[in-house]
CHARMM internal coordinates of N, CA and C (Angstrom, degrees):
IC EDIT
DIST 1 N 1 CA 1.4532
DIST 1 CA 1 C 1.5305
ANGL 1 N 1 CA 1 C 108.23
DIST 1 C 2 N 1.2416
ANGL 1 CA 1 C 2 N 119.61
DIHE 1 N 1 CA 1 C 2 N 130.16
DIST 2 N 2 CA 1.5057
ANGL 1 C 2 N 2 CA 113.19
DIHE 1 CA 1 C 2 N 2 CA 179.77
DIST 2 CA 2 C 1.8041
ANGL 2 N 2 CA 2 C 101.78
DIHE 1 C 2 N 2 CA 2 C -116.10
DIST 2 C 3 N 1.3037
ANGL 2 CA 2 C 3 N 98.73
DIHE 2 N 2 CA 2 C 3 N 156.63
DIST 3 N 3 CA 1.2136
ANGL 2 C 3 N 3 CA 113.64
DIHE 2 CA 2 C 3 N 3 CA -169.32
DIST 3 CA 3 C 1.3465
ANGL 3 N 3 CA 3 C 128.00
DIHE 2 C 3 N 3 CA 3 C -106.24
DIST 3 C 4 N 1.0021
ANGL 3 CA 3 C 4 N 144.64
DIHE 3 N 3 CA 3 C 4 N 92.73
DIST 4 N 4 CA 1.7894
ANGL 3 C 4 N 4 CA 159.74
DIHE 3 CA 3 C 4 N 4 CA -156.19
DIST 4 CA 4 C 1.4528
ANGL 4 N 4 CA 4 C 101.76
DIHE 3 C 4 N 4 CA 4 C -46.84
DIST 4 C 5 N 1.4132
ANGL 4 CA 4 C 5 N 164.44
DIHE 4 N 4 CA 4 C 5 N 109.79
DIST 5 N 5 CA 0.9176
ANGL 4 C 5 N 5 CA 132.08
DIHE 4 CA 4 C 5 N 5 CA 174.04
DIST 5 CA 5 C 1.6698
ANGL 5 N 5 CA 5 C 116.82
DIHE 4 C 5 N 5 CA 5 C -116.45
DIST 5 C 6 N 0.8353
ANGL 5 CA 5 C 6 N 161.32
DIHE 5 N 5 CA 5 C 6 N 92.54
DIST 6 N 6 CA 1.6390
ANGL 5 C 6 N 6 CA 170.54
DIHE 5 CA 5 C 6 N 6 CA 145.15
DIST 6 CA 6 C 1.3221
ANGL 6 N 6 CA 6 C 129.71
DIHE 5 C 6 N 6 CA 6 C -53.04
DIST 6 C 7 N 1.3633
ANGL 6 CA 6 C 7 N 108.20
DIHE 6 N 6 CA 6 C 7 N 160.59
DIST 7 N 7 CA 1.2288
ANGL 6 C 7 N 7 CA 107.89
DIHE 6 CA 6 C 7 N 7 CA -169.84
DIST 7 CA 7 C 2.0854
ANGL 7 N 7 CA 7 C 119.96
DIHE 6 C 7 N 7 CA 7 C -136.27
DIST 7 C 8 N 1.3149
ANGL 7 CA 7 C 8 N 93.94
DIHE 7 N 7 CA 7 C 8 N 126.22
DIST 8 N 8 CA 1.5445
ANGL 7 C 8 N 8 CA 110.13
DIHE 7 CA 7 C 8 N 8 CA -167.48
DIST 8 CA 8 C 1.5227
ANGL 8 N 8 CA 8 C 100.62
DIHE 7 C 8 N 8 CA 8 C -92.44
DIST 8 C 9 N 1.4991
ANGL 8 CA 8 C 9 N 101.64
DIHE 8 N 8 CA 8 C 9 N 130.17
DIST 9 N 9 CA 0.8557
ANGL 8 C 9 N 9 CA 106.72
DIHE 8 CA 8 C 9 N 9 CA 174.86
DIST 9 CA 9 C 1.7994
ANGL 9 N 9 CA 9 C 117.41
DIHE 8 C 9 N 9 CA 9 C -121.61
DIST 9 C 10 N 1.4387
ANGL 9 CA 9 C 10 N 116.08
DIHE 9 N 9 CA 9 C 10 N 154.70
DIST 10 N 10 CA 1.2163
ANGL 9 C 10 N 10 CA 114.80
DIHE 9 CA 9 C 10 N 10 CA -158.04
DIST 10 CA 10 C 1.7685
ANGL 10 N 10 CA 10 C 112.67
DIHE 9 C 10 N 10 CA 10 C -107.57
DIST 10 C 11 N 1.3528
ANGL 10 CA 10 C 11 N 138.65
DIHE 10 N 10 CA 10 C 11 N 143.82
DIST 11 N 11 CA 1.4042
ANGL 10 C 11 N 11 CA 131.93
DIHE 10 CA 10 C 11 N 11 CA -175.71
DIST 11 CA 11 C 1.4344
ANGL 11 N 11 CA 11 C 98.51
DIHE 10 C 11 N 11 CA 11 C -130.88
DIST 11 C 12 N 1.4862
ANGL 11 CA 11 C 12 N 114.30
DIHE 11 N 11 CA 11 C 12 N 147.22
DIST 12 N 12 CA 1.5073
ANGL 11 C 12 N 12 CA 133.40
DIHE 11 CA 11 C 12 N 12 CA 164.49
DIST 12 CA 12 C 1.1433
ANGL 12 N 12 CA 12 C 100.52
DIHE 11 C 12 N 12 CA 12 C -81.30
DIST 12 C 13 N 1.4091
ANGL 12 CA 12 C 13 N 124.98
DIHE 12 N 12 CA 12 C 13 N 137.62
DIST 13 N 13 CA 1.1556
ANGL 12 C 13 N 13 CA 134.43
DIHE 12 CA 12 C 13 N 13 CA -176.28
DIST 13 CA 13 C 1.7814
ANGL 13 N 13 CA 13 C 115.38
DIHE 12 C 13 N 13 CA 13 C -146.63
DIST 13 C 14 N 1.7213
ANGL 13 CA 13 C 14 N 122.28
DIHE 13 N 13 CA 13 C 14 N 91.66
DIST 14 N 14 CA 1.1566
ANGL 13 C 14 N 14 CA 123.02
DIHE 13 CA 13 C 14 N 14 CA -142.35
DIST 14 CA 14 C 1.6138
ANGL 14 N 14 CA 14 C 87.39
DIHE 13 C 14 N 14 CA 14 C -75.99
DIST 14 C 15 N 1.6592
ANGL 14 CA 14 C 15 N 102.22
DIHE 14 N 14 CA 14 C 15 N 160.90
DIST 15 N 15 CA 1.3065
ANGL 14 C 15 N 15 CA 123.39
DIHE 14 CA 14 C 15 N 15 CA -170.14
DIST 15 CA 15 C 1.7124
ANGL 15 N 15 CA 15 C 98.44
DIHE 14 C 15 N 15 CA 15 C -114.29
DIST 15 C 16 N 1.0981
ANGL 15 CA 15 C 16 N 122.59
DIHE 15 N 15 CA 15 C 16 N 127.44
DIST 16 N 16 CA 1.5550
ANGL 15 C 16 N 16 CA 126.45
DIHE 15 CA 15 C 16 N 16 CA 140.44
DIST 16 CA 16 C 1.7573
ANGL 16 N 16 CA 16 C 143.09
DIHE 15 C 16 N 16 CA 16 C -62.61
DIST 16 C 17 N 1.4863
ANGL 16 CA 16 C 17 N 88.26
DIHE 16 N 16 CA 16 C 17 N -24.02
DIST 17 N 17 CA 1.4708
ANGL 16 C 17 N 17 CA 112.71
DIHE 16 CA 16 C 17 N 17 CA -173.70
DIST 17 CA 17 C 1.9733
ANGL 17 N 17 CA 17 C 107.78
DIHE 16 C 17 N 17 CA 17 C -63.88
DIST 17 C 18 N 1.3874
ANGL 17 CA 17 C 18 N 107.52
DIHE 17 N 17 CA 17 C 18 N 138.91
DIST 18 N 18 CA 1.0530
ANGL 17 C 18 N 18 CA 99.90
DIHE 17 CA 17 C 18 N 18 CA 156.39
DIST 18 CA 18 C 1.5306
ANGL 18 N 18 CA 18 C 136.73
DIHE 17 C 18 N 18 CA 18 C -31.06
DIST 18 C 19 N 0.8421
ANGL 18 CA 18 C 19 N 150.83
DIHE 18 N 18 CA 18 C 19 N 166.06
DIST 19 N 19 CA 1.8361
ANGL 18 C 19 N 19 CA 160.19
DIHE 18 CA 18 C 19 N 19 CA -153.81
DIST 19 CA 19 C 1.5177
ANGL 19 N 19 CA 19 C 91.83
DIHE 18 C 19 N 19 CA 19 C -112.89
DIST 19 C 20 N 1.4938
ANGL 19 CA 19 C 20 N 113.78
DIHE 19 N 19 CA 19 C 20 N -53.58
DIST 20 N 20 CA 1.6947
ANGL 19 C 20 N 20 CA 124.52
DIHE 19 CA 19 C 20 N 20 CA -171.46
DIST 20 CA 20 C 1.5043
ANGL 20 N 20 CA 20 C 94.75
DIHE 19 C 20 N 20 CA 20 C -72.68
DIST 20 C 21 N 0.8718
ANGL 20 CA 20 C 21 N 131.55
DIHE 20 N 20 CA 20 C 21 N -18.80
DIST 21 N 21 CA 2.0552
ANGL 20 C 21 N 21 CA 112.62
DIHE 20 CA 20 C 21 N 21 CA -156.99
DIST 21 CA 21 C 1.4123
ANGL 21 N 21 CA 21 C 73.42
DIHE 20 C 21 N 21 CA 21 C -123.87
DIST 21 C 22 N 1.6445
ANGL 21 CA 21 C 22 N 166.14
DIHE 21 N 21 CA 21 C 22 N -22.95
DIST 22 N 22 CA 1.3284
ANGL 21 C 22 N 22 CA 131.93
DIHE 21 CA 21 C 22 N 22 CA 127.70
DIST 22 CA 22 C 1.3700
ANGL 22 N 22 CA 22 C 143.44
DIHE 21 C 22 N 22 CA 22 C -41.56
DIST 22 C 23 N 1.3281
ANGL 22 CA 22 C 23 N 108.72
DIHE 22 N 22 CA 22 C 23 N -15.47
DIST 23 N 23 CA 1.2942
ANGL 22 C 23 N 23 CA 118.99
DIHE 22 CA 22 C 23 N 23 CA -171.07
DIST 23 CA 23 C 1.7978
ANGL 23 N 23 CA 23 C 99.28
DIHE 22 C 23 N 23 CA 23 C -104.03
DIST 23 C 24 N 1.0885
ANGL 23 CA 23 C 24 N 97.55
DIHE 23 N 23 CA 23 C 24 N -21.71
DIST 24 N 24 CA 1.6986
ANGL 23 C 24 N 24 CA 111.95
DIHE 23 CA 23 C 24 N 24 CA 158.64
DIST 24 CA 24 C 1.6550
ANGL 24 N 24 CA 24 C 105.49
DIHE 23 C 24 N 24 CA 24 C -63.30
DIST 24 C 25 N 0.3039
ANGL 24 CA 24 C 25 N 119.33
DIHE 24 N 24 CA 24 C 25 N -61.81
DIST 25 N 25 CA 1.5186
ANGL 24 C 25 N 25 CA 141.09
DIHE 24 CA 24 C 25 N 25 CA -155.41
DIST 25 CA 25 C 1.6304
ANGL 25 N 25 CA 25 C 115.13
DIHE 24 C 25 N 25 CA 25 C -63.37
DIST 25 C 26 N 1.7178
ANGL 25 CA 25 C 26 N 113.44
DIHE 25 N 25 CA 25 C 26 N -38.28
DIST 26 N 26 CA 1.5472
ANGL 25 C 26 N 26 CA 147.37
DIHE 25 CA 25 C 26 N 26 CA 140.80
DIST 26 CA 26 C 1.0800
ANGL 26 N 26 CA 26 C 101.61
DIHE 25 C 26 N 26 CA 26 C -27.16
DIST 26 C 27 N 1.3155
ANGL 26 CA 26 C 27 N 103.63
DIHE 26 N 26 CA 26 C 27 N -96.51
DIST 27 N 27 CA 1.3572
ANGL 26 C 27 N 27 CA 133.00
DIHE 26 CA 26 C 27 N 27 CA 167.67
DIST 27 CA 27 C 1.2165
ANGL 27 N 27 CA 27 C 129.97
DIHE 26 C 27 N 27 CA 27 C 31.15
DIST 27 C 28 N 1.8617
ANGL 27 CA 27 C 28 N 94.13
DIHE 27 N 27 CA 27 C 28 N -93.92
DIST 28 N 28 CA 1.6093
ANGL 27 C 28 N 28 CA 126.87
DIHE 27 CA 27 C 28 N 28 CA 173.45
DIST 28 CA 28 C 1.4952
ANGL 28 N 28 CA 28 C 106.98
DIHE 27 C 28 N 28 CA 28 C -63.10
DIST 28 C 29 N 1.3926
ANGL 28 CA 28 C 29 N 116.22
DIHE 28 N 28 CA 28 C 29 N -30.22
DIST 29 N 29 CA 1.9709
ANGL 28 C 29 N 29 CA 129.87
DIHE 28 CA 28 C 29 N 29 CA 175.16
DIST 29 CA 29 C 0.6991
ANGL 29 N 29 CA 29 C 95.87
DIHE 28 C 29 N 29 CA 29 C -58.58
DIST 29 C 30 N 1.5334
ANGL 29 CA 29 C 30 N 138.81
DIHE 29 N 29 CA 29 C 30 N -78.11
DIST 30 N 30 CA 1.3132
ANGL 29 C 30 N 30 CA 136.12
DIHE 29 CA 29 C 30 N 30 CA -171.70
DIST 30 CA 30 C 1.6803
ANGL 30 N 30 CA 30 C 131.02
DIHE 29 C 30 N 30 CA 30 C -39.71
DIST 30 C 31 N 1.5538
ANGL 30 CA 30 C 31 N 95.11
DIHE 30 N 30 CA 30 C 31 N -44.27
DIST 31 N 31 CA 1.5830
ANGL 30 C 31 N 31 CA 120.70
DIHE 30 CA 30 C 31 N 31 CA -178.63
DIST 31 CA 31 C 1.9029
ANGL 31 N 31 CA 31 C 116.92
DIHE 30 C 31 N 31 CA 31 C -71.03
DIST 31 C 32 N 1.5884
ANGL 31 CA 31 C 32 N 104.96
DIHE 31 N 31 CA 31 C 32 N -18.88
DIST 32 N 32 CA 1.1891
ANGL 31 C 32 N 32 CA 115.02
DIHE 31 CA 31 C 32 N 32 CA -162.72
DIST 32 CA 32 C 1.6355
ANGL 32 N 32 CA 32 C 83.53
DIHE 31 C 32 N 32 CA 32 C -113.89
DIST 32 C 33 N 1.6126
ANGL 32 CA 32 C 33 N 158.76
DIHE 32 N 32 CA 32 C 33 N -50.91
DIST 33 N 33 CA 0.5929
ANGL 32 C 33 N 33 CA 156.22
DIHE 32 CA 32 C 33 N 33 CA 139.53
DIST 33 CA 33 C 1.8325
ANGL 33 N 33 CA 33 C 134.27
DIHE 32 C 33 N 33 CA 33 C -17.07
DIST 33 C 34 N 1.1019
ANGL 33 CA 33 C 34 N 126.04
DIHE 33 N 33 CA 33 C 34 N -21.75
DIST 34 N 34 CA 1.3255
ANGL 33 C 34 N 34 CA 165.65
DIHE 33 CA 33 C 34 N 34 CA -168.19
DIST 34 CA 34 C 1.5771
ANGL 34 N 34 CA 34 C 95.46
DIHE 33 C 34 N 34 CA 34 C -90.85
DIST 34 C 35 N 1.6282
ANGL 34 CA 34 C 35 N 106.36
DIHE 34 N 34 CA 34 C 35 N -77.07
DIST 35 N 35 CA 1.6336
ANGL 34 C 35 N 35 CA 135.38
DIHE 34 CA 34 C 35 N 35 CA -151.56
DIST 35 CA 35 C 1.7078
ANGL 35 N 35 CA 35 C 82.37
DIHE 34 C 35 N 35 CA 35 C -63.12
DIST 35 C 36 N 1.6439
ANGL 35 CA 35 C 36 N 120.10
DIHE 35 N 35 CA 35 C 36 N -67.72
DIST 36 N 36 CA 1.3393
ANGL 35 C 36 N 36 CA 99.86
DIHE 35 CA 35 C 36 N 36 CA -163.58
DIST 36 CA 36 C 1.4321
ANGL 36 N 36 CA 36 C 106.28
DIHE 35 C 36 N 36 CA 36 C -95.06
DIST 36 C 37 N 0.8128
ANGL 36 CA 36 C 37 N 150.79
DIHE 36 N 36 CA 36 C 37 N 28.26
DIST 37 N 37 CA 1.6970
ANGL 36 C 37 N 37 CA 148.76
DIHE 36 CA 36 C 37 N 37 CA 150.00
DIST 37 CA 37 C 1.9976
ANGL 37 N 37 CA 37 C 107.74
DIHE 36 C 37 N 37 CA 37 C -75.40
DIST 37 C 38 N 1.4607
ANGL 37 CA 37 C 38 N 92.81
DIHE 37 N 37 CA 37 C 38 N -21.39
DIST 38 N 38 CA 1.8575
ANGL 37 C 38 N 38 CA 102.18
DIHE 37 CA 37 C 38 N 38 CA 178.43
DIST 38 CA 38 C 1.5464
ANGL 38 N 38 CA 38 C 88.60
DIHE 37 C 38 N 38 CA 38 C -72.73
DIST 38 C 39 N 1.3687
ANGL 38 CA 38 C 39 N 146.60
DIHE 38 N 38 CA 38 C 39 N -15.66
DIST 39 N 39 CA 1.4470
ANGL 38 C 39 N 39 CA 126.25
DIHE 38 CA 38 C 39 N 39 CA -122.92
DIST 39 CA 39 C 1.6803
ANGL 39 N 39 CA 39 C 73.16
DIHE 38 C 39 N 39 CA 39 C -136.82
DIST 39 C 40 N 1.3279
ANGL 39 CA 39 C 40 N 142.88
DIHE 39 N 39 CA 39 C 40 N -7.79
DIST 40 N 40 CA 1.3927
ANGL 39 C 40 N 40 CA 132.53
DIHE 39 CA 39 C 40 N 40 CA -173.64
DIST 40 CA 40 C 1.4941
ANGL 40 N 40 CA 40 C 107.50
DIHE 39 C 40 N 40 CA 40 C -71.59
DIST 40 C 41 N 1.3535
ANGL 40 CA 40 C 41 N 127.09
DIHE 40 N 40 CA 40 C 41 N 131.62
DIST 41 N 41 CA 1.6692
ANGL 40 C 41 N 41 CA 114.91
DIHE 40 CA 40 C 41 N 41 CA 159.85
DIST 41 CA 41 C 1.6002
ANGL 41 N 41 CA 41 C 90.77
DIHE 40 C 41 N 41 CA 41 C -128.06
DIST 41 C 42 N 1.4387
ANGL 41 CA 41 C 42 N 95.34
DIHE 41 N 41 CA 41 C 42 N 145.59
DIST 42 N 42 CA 1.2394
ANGL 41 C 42 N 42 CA 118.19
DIHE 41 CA 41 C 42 N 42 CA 175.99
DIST 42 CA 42 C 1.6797
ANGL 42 N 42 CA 42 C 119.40
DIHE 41 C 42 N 42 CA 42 C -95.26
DIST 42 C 43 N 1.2881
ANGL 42 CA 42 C 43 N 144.05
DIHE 42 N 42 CA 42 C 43 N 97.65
DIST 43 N 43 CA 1.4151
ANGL 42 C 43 N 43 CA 145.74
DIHE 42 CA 42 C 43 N 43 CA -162.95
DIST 43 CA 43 C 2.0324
ANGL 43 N 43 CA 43 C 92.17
DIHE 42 C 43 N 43 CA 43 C -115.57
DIST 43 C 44 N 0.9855
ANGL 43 CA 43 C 44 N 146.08
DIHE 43 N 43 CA 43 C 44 N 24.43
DIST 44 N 44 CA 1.3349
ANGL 43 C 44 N 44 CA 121.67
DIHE 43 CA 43 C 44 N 44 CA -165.42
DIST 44 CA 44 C 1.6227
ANGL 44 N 44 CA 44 C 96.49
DIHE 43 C 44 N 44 CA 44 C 122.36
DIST 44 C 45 N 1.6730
ANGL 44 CA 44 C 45 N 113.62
DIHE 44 N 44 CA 44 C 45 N -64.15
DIST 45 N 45 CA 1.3508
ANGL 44 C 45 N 45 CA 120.33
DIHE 44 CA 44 C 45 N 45 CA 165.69
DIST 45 CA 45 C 0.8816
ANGL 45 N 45 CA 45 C 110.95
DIHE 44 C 45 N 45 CA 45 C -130.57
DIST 45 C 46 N 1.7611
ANGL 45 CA 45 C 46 N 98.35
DIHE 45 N 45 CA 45 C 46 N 166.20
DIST 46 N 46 CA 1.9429
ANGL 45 C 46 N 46 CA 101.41
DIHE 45 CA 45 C 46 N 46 CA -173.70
DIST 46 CA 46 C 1.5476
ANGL 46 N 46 CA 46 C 110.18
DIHE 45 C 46 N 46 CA 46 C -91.17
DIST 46 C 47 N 1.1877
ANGL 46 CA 46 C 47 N 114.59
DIHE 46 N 46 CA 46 C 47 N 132.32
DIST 47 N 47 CA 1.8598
ANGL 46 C 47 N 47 CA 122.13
DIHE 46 CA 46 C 47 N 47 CA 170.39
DIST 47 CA 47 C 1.0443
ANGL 47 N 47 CA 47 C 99.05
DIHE 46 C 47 N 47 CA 47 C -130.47
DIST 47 C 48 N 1.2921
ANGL 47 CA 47 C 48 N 111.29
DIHE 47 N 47 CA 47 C 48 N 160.78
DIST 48 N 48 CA 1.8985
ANGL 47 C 48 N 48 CA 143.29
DIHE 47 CA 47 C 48 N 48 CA 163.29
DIST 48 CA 48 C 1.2402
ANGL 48 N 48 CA 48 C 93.50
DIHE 47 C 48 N 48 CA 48 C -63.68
DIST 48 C 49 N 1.2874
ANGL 48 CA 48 C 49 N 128.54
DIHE 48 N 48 CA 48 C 49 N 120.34
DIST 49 N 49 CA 1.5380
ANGL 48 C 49 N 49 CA 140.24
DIHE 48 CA 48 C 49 N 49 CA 129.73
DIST 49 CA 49 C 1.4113
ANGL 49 N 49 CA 49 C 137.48
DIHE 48 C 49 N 49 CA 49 C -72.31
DIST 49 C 50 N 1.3478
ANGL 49 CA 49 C 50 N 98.79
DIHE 49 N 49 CA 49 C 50 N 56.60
DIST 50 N 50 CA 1.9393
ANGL 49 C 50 N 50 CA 114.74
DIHE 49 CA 49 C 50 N 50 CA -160.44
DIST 50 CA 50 C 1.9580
ANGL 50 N 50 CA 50 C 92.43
DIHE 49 C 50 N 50 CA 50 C -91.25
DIST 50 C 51 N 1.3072
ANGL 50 CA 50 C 51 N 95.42
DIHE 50 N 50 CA 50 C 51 N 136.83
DIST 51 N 51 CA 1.6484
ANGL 50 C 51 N 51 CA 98.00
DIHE 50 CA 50 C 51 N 51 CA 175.68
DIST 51 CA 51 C 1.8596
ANGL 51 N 51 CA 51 C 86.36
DIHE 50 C 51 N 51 CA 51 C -105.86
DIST 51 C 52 N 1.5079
ANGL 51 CA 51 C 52 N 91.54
DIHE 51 N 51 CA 51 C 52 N 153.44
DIST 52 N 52 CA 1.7747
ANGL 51 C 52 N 52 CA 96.47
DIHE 51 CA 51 C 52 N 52 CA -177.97
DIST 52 CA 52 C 1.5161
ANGL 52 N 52 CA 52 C 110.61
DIHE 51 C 52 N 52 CA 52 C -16.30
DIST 52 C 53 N 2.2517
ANGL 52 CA 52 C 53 N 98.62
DIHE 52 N 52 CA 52 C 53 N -65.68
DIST 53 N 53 CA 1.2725
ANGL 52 C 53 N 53 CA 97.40
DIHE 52 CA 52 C 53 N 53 CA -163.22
DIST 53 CA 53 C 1.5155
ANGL 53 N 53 CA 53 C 134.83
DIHE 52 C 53 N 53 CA 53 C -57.06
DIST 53 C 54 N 1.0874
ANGL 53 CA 53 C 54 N 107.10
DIHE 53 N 53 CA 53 C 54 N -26.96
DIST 54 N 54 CA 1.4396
ANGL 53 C 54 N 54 CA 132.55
DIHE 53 CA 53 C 54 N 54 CA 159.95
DIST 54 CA 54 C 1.1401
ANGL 54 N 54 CA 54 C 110.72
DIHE 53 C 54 N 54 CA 54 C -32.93
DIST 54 C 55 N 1.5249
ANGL 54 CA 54 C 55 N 111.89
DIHE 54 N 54 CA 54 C 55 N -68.90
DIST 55 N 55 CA 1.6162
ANGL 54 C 55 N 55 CA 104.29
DIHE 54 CA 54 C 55 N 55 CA -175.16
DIST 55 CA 55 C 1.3682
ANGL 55 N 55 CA 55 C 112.46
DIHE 54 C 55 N 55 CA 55 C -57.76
DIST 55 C 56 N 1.2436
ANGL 55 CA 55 C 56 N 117.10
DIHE 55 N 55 CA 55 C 56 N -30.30
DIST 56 N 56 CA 1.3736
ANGL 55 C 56 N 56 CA 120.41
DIHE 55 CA 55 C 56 N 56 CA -158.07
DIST 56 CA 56 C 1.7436
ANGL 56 N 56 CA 56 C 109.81
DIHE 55 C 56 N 56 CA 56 C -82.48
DIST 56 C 57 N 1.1909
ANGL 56 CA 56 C 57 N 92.07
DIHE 56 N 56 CA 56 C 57 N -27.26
DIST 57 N 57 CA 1.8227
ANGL 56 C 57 N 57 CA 87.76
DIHE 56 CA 56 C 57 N 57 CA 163.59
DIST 57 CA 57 C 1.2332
ANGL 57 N 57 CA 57 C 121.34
DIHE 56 C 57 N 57 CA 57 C -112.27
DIST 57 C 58 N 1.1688
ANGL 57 CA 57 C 58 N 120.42
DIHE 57 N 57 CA 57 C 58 N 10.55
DIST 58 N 58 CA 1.8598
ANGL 57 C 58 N 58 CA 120.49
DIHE 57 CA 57 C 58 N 58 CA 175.98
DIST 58 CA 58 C 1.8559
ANGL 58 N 58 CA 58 C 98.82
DIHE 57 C 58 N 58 CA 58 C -53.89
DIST 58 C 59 N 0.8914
ANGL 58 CA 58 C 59 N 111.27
DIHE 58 N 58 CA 58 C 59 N -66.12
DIST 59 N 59 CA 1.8661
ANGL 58 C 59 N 59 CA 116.60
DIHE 58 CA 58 C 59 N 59 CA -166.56
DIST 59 CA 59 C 1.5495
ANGL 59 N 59 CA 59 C 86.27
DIHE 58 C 59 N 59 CA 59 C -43.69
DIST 59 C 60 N 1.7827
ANGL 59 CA 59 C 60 N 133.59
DIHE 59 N 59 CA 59 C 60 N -72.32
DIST 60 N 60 CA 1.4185
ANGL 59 C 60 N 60 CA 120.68
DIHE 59 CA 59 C 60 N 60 CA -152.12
DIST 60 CA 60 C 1.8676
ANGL 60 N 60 CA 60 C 106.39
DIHE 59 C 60 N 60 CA 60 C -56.00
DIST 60 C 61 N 1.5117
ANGL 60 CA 60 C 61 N 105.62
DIHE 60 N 60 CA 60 C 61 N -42.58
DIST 61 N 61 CA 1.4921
ANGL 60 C 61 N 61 CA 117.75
DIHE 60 CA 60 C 61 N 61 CA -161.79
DIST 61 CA 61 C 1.5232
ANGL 61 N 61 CA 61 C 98.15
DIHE 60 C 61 N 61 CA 61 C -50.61
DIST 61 C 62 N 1.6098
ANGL 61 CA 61 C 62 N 120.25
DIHE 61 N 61 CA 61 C 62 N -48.72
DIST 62 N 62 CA 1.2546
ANGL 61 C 62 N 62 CA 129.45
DIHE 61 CA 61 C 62 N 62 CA 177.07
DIST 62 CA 62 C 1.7401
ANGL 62 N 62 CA 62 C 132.77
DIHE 61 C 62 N 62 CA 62 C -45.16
DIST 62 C 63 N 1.5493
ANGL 62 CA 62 C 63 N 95.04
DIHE 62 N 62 CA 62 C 63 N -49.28
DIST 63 N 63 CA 1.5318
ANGL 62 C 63 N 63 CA 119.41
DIHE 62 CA 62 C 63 N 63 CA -172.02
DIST 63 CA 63 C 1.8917
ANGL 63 N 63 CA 63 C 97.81
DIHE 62 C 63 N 63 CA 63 C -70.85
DIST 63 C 64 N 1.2616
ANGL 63 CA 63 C 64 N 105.81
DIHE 63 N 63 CA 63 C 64 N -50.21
DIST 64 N 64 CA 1.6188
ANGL 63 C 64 N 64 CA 124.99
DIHE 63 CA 63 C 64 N 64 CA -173.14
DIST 64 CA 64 C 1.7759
ANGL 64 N 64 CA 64 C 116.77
DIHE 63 C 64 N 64 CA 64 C -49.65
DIST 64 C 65 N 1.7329
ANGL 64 CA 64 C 65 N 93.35
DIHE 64 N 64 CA 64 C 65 N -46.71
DIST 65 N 65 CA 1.8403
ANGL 64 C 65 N 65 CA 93.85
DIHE 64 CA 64 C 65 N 65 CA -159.15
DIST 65 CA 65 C 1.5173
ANGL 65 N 65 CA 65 C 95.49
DIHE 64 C 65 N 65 CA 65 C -96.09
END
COOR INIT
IC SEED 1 N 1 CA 1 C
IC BUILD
C-alpha cells in the first residue's frame, strides 16, 4: 500500500467581527459538536444513533443551553 503524502498549508486571515459575536460563534461549535459526538456508537464502525426525536430537537437543545 503506498501512501500519498501532501502538504497543507495554513493563512492568517484578519477578522473585523466583534471578539464577543466570535466567541459566540465557538461557543454554539463547541455545544453542537459535544451534543452529536454523545450520539456516536461504535459497532465495527462509527454512526449517529439519532432516534427521529433526537434529530428533531438537536438544533433547539443547541441554541437553548
Amino acid at each position: 500500500m503506498s501512501l500519498k503524502l501532501e502538504a497543507i498549508k495554513s493563512y492568517r486571515i484578519p477578522l473585523d467581527a466583534p471578539i464577543d459575536l466570535i466567541d459566540s460563534y465557538f461557543e454554539v461549535k463547541r455545544k453542537a459538536l459535544k451534543s452529536i459526538f454523545s450520539h456516536v456508537k461504535f459497532n465495527g464502525k462509527a454512526h449517529l444513533d439519532f432516534k427521529n426525536d433526537d434529530r428533531k430537537k438537536l438544533d433547539v437543545k443547541i441554541i437553548r443551553e
